[in-house]
N, C-alpha and C positions, 0 to 999 in steps of 0.2 A: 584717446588711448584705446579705447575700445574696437574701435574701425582700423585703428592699427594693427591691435594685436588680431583680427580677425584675418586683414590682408597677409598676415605671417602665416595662421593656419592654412588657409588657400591655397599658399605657395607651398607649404611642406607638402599636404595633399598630391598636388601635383607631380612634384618629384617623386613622387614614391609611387603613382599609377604607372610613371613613362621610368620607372627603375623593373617594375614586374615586368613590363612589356619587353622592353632589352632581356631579360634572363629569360623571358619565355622564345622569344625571338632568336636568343643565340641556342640554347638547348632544340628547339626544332630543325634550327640549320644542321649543326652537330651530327643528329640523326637523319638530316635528308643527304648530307654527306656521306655519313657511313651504309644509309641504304643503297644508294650510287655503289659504293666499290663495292658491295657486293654484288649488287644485279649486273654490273658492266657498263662499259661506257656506253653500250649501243641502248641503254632503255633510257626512257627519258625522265625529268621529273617529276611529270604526274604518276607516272607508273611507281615510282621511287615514295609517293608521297600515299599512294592508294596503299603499298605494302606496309607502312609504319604508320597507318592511321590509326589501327588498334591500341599504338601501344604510345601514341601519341600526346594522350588526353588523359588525365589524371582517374581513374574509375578504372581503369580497362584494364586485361590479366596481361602481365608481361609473357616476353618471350619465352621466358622457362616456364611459366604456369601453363602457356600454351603448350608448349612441346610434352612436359606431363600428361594433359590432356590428352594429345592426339596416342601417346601410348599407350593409356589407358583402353583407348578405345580401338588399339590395330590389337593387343590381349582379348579385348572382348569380341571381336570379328572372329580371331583362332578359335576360341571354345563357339563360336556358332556356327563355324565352319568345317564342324565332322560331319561328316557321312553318315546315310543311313546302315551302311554295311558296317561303321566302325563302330558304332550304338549297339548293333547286334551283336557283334563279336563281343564288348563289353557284358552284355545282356547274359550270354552264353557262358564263361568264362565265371561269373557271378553267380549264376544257377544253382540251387541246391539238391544235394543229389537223393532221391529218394530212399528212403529207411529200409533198412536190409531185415529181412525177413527174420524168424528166429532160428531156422537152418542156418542160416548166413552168417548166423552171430554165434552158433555154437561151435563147440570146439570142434577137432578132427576126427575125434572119436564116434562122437555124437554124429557129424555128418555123416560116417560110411555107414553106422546102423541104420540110420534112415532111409537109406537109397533101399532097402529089403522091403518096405512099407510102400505100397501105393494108397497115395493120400484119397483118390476118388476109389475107392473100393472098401465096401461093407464086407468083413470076413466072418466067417461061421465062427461060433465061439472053440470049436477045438482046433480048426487050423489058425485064431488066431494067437491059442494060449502056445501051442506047435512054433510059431513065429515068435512070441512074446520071451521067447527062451535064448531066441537068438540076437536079440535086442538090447539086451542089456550093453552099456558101454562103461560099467565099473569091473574091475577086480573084486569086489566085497561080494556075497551073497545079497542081492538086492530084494528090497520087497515089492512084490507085485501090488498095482493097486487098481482099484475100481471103481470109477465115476460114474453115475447116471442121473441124467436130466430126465426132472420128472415136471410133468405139468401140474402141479398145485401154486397156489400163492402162499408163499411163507409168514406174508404180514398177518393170513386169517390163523387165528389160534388153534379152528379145529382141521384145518390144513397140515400142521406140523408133523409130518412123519417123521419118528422115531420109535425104535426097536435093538433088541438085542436077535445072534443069531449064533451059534456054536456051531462053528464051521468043522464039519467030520475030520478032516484034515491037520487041523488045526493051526495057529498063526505062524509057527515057526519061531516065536518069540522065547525069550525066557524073562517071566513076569517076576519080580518082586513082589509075591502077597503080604498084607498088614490088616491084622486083623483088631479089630479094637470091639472086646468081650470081657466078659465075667467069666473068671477062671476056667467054669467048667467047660461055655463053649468052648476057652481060649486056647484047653489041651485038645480038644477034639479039630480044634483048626491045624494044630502043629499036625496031629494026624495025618491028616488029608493034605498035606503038604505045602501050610503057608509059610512066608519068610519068616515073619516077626506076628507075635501073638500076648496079646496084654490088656491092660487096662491101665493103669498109672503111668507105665514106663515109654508106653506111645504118645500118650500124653505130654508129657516131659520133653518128649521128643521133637512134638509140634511149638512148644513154648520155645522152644531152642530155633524155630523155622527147619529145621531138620526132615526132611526128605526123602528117608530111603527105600522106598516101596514104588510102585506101579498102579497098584489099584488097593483102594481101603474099603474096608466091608464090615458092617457094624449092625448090632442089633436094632431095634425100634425102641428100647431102653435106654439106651445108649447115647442114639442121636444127638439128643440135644444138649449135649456136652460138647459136641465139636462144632457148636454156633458160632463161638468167637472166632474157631477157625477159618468161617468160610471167607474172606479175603486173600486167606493163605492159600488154600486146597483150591476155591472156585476157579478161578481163574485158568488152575493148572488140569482142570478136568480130572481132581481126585475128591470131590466132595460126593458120598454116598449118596444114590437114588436111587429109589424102590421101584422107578421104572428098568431101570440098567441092571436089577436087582442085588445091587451092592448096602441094600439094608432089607435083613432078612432074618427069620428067628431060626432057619435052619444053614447054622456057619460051614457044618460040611458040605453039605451040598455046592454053596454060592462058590466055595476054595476049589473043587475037585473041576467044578464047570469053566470058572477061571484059567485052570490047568490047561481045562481041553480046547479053550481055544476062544470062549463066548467074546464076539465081537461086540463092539456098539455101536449105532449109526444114527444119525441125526441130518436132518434136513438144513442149509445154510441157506442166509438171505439172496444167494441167486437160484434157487432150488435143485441144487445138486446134493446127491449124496455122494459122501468120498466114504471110502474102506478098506484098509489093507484085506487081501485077499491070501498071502502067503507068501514064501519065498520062490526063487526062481529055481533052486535047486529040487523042487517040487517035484518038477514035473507037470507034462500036461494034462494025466489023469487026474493026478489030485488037486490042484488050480479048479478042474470041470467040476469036482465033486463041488469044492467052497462056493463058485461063481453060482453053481445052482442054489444051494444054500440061500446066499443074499440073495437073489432074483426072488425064490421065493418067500422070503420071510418081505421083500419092497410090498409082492401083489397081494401079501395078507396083509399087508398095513394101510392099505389103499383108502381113505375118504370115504367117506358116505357121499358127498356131494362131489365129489368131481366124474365130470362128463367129457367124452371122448378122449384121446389117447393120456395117459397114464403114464409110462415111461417111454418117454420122447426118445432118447438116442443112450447107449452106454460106451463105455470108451474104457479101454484095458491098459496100462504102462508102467515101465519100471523104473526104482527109482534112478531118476536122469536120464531116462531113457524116452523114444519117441511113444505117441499113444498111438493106439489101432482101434477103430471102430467096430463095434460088431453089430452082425444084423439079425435081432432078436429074435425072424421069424425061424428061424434056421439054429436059434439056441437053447 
């Protein structure tokens, strides 16, 4: 039984090697056929049998993976088949365009004042206040103002230039005084022409955050009632200082100097001092008087320790309008 049923397996075996062989056999024919009418009668079978060898054999990519392929790669030939002239015109095209000056970006008005200014030219201080009149590009009465770079360092503490200076002229402004006193100063301030003059009711006024003044000027009694305020005033450059003289036991005085003009000036972390100088409606005589003014109240305030030049360069402009440099030896 045994030797029998074994001769049964043998034989299924076999039929089924010589059944693969027939389906593999007819599927190659198949395809050397149809390679045939496509190549032509005139190629022969080996040639027929060399083109469909790839696709012949189980593992290998068919004719559509193949033709994918080959597009793949006639797209990838195109992108590396620019030119060097077409790289550069891209190149070109993509460039960005250099940043436009601040003439460039100003408005129309601003451009024609500036064409009056030549930028390499140091001008004497009265032909530039003469020019500086003609420079304005607002309608409003503009204020003049005045920079100078000074050589100190700001970071040293006994560097810090600051100063008041009562420009003869005066600022052209109209100030708000607030005087915060004890009765008797506080009539003698209305005197001398302050806005507002009190004790309680300016008070009141600050608890409210209420703002209506320009500059506050207060005794040495006084002072330290508006501690809580300085968050409010500091910030805004209305907290009294006995350097700027806005804490003082003589209240007429500090209102009347107020009146007439007394500037303040302080040195910034790039060591420039800024100062309104006046209006443009001035004129160029009285601008000369104030400009001298500052100038000389910078050279009294000068350091003990600094060495060689002092004020480096000054620059004159109105508001919105272009700056002019002036050449100090000549101001």
């Amino acid at each position: 039984m045994v030797e029998k049923a074994s001769k049964v397996k043998s034989s299924t075996d076999a039929v089924q090697v010589e059944s693969d062989a027939m389906v593999k056999k007819t599927k190659s024919t198949k395809e050397l056929k149809a390679a045939k009418e496509v190549l032509g009668a005139t190629k022969t079978d080996a040639v027929a049998k060399e083109i469909i060898k790839p696709f012949a054999k189980a593992g290998k990519r068919s004719a559509k993976a193949t033709a994918e392929a080959e597009e793949k790669q006639t797209k990838e030939a195109r992108k590396v088949s620019k030119t060097a002239a077409e790289i550069e015109v891209a190149k070109k095209l993509t460039k960005k365009t250099p940043p436009r000056s601040r003439t460039e970006r100003a408005g129309k008005k601003y451009r024609e004042v500036a064409k009056l200014v030549d930028r390499t030219k140091n001008y004497g201080l009265k032909e530039a206040l003469e020019l500086i009149t003609n420079t304005s590009p607002t309608k409003f009465d503009a204020t003049v103002e005045m920079h100078a770079n000074l050589g100190v360092d700001p970071t040293q503490s006994e560097q810090n230039v600051r100063g008041t200076v009562i420009l003869p002229a005066g600022t052209g402004k109209k100030l708000r005084i607030a005087v915060l006193a004890e009765p008797t100063d506080a009539s003698k301030a209305k005197t001398a022409g302050a806005s507002l003059a009190g004790n309680e009711d300016i008070l009141a006024q600050l608890d409210k955050e209420q703002l209506d003044f320009d500059i506050l000027i207060t005794t040495p009694a006084l002072m330290p009632r508006l501690g809580k305020y300085a968050r409010l005033l500091g910030p805004r450059g209305l907290m009294p200082n006995s350097k700027s003289g806005t804490i003082t036991t003589d209240i007429a005085k500090a209102v009347l100097e107020a009146r007439a003009g007394r500037v303040e000036y302080r040195i910034d972390q790039a060591g420039i001092v800024h100062a309104g100088i006046g209006k443009v409606s001035f004129g160029a005589d009285k601008l000369t008087n104030n400009v001298e003014a500052i100038l000389a109240s910078l050279r009294a305030a000068k350091p003990a320790g600094i060495k060689g030049s002092y004020i480096k360069s000054v620059y004159l402009a109105t508001t919105m309008g272009p700056s002019i440099k002036i050449n100090l030896n000549n101001s």
